[in-house]
N, C-alpha and C positions, 0 to 999 in steps of 0.2 A: 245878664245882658245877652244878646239874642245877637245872632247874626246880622238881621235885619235892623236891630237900633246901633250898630258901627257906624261910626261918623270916619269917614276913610280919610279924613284932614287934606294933608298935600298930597298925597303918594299920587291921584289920579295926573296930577300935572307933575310930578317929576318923573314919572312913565312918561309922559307925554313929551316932556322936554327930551329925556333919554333918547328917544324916538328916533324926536328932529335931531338931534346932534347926530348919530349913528345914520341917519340918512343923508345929513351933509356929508360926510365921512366918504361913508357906501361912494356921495356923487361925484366926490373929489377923488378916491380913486378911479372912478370911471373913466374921469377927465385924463388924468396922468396916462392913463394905461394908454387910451387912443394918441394921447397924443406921444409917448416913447414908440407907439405901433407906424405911428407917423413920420418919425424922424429916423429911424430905423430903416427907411427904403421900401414900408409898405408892403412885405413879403405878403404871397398869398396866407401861410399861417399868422402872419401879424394881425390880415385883416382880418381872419375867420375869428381869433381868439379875439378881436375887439368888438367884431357883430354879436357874439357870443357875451361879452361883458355886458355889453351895452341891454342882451336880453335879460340877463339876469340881474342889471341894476334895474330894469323896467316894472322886472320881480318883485323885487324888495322893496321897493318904491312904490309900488300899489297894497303890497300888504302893510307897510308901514304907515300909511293913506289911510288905510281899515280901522287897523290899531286906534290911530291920533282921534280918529273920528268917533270910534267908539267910546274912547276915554274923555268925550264932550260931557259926558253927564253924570249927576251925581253919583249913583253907584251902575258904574261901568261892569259887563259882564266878564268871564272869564275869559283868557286869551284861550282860544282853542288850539290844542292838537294840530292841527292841520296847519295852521296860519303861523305856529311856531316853528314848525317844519318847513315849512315852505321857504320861512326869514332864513332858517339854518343852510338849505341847502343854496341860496341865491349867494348868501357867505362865503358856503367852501365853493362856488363856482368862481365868484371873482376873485377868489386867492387863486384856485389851479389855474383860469385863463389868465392872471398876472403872470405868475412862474411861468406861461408856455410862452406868452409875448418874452421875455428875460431871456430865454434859451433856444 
């Protein structure tokens, strides 16, 4: 059996589903952070680290876009390098601008 005669079964859609959950996630933080940045008195750091969340949900939420899109077809190519990277660092950005809004 050959690489090319794998029948990839579900995985391609519970990657996909993975995705979307992790990108609801990702939005619902987004949400929370502005709005604690909100209620908080709107300091200039509050607003800087929510414009800042907000960019890098934008982040995550287009390559996560990429991802779902690619994983439309029966055999879906490799996640690149770059696009896993990119997921990783939109991550550690809305954890540090969380923590900076907190403090």
């Amino acid at each position: 059996m050959t690489a090319a005669d794998r029948d990839p079964g579900l995985q391609p859609e519970r990657t996909r589903l993975a995705w979307r959950r992790t990108t609801l996630t990702a939005t619902v933080v987004a949400l929370l952070a502005g709005r604690q940045a909100l209620h908080s008195g709107a300091a200039p750091v509050a607003l800087v680290a929510v414009a800042l969340s907000a960019l890098a949900w934008l982040g995550f939420l287009r390559v996560a876009h990429r991802r779902v899109t690619a994983l439309g077809v029966a055999r879906p190519e490799q996640f690149a390098a770059r696009g896993a990277l990119a997921a990783a660092l939109c991550t550690v950005a809305l954890a540090v601008f969380a923590a900076a809004m907190l403090f």
